[in-house]
C-alpha positions as CSV (number, residue, x, y, z in Angstrom):
1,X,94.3,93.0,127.7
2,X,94.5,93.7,123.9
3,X,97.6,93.4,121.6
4,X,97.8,96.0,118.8
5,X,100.5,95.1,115.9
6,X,101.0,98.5,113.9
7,X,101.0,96.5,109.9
8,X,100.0,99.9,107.8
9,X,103.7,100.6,106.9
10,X,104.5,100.9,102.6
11,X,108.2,99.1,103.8
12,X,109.8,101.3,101.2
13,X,113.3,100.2,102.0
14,X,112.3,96.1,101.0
15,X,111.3,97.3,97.9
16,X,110.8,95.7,95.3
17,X,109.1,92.7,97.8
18,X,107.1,95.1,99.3
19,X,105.8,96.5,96.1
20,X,103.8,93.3,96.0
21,X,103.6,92.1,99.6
22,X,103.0,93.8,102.9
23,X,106.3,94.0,104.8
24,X,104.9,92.2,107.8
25,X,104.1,88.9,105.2
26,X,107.7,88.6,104.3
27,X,108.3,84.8,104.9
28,X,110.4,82.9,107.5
29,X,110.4,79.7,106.4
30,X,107.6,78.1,107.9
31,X,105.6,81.3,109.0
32,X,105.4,84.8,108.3
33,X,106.9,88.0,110.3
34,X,103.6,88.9,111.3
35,X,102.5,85.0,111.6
36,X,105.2,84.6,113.8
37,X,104.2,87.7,116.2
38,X,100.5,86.7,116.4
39,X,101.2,82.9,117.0
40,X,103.5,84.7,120.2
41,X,100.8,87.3,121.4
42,X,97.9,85.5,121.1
43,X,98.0,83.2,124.4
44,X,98.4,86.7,126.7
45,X,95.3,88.8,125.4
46,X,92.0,88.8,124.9
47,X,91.6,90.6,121.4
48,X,94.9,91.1,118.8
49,X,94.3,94.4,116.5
50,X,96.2,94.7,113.7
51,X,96.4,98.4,111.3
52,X,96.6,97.9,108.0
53,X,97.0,99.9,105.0
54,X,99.3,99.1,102.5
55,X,98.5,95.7,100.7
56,X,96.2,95.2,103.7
57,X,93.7,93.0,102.3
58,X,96.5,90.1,102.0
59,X,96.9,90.6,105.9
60,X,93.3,89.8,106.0
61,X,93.3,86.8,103.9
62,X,96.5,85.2,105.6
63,X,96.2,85.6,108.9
64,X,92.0,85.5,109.3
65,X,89.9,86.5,111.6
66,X,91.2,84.4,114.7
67,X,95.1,82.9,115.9
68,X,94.8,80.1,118.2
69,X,91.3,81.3,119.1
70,X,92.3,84.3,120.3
71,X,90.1,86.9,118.0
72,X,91.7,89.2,115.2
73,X,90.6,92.9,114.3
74,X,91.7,95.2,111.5
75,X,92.0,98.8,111.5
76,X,92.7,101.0,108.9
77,X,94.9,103.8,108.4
78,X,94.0,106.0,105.6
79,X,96.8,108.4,105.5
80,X,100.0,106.7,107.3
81,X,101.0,110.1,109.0
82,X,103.5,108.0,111.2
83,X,103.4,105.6,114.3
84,X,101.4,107.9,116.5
85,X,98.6,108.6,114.0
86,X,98.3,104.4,113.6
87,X,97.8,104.3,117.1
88,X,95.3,106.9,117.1
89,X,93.0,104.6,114.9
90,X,91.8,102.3,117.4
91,X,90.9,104.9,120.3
92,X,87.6,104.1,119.7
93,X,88.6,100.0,120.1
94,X,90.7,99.4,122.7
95,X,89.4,100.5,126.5
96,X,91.8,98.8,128.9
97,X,95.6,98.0,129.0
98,X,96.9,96.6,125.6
99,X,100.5,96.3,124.5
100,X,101.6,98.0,121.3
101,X,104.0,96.1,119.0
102,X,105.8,97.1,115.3
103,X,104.5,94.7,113.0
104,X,108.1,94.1,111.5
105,X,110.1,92.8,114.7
106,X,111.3,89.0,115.1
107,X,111.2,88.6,118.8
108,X,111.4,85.6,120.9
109,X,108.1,84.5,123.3
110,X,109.5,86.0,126.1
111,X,109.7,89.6,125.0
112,X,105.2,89.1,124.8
113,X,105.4,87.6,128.2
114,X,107.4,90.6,129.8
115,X,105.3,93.2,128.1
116,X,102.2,91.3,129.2
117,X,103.1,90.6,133.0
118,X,104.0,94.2,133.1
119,X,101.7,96.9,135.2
120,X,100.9,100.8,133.9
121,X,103.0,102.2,131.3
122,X,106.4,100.7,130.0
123,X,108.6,100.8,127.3
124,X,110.7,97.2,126.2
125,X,114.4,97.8,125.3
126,X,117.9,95.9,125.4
127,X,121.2,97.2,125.5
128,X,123.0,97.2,122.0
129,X,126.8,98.2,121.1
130,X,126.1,100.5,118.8
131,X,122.8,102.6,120.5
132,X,123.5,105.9,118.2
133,X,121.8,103.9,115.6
134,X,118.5,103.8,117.3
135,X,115.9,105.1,119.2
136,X,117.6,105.4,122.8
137,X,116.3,104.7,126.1
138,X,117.7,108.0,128.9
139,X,116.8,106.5,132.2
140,X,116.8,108.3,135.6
141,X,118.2,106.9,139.0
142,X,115.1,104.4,139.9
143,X,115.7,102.8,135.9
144,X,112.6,105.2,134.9
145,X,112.2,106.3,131.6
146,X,113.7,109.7,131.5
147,X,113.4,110.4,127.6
148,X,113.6,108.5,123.9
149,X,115.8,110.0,122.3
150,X,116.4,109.2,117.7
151,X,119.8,108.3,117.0
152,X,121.5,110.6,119.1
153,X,125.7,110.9,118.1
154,X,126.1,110.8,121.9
155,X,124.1,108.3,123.6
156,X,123.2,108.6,127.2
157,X,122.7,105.0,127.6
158,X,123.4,101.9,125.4
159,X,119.8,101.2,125.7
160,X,117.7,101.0,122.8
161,X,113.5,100.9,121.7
162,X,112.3,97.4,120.5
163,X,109.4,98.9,119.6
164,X,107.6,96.9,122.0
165,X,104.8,98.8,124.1
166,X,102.2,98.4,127.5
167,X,99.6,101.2,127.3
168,X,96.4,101.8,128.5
169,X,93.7,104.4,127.3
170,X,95.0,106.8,129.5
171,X,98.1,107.2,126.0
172,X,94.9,108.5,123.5
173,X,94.9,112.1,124.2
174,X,98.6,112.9,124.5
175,X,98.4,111.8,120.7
176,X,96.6,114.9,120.1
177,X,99.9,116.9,121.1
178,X,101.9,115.2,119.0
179,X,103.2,117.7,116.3
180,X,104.9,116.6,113.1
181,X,108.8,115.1,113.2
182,X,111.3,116.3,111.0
183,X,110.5,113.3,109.2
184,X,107.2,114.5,109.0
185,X,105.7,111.9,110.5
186,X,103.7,111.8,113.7
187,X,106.1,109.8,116.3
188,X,105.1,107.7,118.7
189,X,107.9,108.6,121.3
190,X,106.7,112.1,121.1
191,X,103.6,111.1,123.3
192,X,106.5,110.1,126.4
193,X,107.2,113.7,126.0
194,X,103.8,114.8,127.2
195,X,102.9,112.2,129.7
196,X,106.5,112.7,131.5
197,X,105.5,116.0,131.8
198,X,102.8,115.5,133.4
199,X,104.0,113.2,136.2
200,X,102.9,110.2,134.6
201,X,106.1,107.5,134.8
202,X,107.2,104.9,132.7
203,X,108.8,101.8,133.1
204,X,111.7,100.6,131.2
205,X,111.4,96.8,130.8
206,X,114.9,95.1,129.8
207,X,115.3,92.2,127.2
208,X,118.1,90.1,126.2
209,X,116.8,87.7,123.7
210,X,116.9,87.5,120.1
211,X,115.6,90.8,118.4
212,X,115.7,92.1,114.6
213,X,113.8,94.8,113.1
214,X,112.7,93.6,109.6
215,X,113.2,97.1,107.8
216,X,116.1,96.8,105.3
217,X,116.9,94.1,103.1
218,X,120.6,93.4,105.0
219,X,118.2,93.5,108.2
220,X,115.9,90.8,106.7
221,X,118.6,88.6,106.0
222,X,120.0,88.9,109.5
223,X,117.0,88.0,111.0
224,X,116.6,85.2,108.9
225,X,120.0,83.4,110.4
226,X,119.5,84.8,113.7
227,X,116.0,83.0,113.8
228,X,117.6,80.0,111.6
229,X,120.9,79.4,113.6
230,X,119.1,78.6,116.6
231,X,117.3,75.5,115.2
232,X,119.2,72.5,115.5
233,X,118.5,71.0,111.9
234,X,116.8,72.0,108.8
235,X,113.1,72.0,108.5
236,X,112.1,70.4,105.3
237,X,108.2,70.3,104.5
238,X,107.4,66.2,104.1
239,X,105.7,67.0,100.6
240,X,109.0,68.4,99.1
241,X,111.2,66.2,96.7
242,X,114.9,66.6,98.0
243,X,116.8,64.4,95.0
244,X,119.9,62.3,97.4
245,X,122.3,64.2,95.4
246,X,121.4,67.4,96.9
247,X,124.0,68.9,99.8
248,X,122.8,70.9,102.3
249,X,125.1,72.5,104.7
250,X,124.1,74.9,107.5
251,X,120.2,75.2,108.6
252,X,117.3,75.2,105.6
253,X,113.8,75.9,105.6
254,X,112.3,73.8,102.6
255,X,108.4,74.3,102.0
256,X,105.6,72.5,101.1
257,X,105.6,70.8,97.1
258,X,109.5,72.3,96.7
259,X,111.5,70.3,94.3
260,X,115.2,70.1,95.1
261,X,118.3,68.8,92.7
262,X,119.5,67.0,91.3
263,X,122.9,68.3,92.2
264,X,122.0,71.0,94.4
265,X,123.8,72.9,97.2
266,X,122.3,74.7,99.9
267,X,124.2,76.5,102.2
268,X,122.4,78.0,104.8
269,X,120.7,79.6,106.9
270,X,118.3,79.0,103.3
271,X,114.9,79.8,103.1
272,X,113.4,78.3,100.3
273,X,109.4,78.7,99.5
274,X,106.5,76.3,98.9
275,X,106.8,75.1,95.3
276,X,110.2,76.3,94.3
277,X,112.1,74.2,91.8
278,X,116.0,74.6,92.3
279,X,117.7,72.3,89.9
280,X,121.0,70.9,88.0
281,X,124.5,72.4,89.9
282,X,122.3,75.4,91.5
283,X,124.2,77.1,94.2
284,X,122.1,78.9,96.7
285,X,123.6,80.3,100.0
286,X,122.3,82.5,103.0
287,X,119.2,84.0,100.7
288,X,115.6,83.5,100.7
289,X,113.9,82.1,97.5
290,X,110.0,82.5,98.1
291,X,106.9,80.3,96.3
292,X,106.9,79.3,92.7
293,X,110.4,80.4,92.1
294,X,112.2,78.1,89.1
295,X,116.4,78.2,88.9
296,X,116.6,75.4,87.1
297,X,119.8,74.7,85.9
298,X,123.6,76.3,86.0
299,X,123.0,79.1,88.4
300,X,124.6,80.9,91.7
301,X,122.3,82.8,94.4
302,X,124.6,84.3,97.4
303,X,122.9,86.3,99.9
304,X,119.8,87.5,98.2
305,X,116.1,88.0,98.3
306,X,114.4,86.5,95.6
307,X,110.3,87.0,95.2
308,X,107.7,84.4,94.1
309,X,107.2,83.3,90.8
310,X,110.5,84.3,89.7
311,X,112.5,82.4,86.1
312,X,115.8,82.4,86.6
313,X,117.7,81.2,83.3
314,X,120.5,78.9,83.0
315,X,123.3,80.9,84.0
316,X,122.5,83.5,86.1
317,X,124.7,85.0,88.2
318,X,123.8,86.7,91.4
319,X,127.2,88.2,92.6
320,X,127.5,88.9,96.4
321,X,131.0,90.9,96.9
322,X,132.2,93.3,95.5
323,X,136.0,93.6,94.3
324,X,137.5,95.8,96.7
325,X,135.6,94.3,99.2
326,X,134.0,97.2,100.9
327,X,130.2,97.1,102.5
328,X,127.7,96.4,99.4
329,X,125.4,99.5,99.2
330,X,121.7,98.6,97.6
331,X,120.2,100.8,94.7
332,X,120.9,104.2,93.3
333,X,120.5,107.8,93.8
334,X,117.8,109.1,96.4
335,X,116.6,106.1,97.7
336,X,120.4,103.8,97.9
337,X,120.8,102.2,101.0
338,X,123.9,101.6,103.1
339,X,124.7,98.2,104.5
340,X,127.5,96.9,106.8
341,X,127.8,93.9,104.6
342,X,130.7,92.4,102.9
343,X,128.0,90.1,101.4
344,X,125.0,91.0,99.7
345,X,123.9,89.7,96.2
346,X,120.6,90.8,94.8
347,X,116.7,91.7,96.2
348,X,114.4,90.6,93.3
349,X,110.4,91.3,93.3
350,X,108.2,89.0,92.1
351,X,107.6,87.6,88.3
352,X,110.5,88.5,87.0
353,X,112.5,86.6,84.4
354,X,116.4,86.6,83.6
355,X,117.8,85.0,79.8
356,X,121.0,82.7,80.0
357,X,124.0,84.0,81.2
358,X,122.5,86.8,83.1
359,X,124.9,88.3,85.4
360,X,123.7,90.4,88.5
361,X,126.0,92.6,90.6
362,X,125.9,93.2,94.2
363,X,123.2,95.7,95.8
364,X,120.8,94.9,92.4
365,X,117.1,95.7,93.0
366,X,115.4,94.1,90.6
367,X,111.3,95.4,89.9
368,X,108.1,92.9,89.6
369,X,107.7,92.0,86.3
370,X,111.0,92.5,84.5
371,X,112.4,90.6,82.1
372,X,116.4,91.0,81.3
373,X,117.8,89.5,78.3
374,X,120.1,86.8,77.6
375,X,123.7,87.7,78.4
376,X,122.7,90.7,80.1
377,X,125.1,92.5,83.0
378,X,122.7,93.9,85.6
379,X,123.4,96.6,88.1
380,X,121.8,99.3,90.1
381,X,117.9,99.8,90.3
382,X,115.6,98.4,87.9
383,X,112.5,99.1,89.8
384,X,110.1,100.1,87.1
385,X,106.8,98.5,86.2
386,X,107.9,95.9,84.2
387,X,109.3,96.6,81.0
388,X,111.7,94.8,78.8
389,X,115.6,95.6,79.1
């Protein structure tokens, strides 16, 4: 069988990370989202296709043209029109069975092995206490599928979609029917529509084990200390310099060439890229620092995302509460996201550069390429294409 990991996505809610990196290449400290997913499909099929759009020539280049022997194909989708209209790409690829998979989920090896071991049509889900936030799974008496149905304020069931698919070419023309969401987008749960009506039945396979969706920034952090809190110590690349002053508390991921201290604390679950240099009495808890970042000196990161090749000057601030302690929303206007968390500091794209005494307020976005002056109180969205504030 084939495995096809669905990688076209723009991942407009990461932004400004995603403006320079395909969602699916967001690090998790030794690997990659979609590193991780491929490393985990590749023993169970023959072929693993990936669709790419957006930024998808970095796909290419990091995860190559084979995992663990097991071949790699990319497919393009022009247009994104939605999940269906991805799938609809590689009609002309895949013949047999092949399981279907969102390139954005942290899964654990035996979510592969149940979609793999599986027979005809089936649909992965687990059972979640809050299911009106998702997709949900209706079943009928025999644990069927009966219907998916978005974010319902009712749910029939506390079952939700992982996103997790078995398919076989048999799926290509019920595309063809599917008309345009109020999202307008072309769903991929519309085709269950269809092929229930036509008599054809789908299984529901259950899972219990760990699952995220990679979509938000509040998400990515969760799924870094879901995936981080189940390792038993920190993982700390042999060709990083950790100075003996340093503290760490809680589970790090330190990569290759990283320079840590003096004076240092790291409170996990950390991520902290290949070459970053965190220095004198830098505090840096629960947030992901990625490659070539520099906080030398002076400096508190709480529960952020911070991209590559970022300058943090002495003194910078990233706040992760707000005073009246309600949940931290991220951005302005339009495009402001919600969270359910008390704690959330700052996501920062790549390049960019703060003066001394910067201070950045919760739910900050931060574009590539900007450079905030010394002294500077930051809050809101500054997601423009790098000019000077």
């Amino acid at each position: 069988m084939d495995a096809v990991i669905l990688a076209a996505g723009r991942g407009r809610r990461l932004r400004p990370l995603t403006d320079t990196r395909p969602k699916a290449l967001l690090p998790l400290g030794e690997t990659t989202v979609l590193g991780r997913l491929c490393a985990q499909v590749a023993p169970h099929v023959e072929r693993i296709i990936i669709v790419i759009d957006h930024l998808g020539e970095q796909i290419r280049e990091q995860v190559g043209t084979a995992v663990a022997a097991t071949p790699v194909i990319y497919i393009h989708q022009p247009d994104r029109r939605g999940t269906a209209d991805a799938l609809a790409q590689v009609a002309e690829t895949v013949a047999g069975p092949f399981m279907l998979l969102n390139g954005d989920m942290l899964v654990e090896a035996s979510f592969i092995a149940t979609l793999a071991a599986g027979s005809g049509w089936s649909v992965c889900a687990m059972e979640v206490d809050e299911p009106q936030r998702y997709g949900v799974i209706d079943v009928d008496a025999a644990g069927q599928l009966r219907e998916v149905i978005e974010k319902p304020s009712d749910p029939p069931s506390p079952l939700v979609n992982l996103g997790g698919y078995r398919f076989d070419a048999a799926v290509f023309p019920y595309l063809e029917e599917v008309a345009v969401s109020a999202r307008g987008e072309l769903e991929l749960t519309a085709v269950f529509d269809h092929a229930l009506a036509d008599g054809r039945s789908v299984d529901v396979a259950r899972y219990t084990g760990m699952w995220y969706d990679v979509g938000t920034p509040a998400a990515y952090l969760a799924a870094i200390d879901g995936l981080l809190s189940r390792w038993d110590d920190s993982a700390i690349d042999p060709s990083a310099t950790v100075d003996p002053s340093v503290q760490i508390s809680g589970p790090v991921a330190i990569g290759p060439h990283a320079e840590i201290g003096p004076m240092t604390y790291l409170r996990g679950p950390a991520v902290i890229g290949a070459g970053v240099h965190l220095g004198h009495a830098v505090e840096v808890k629960a947030s992901v620092i990625m490659a070539e970042t520099a906080i030398p000196h002076l400096s508190y990161v709480g529960d952020s995302l911070i991209g590559a090749g970022v300058n943090l000057g002495a003194g910078t601030v990233i706040a992760n509460l707000r005073h009246d302690a309600a949940p931290v929303t991220i951005g302005v206007g339009e495009s402001q996201l919600a969270t359910d968390r008390r704690k959330l500091g700052a996501v920062i794209g790549d390049g960019v550069k703060t003066g001394v005494n910067t201070s950045i307020m919760p739910g900050t976005r931060i574009g590539p390429g900007r450079t905030i002056l010394p002294g500077t109180v930051v809050k809101g969205d500054l997601l423009g294409d790098g000019a000077t504030d």
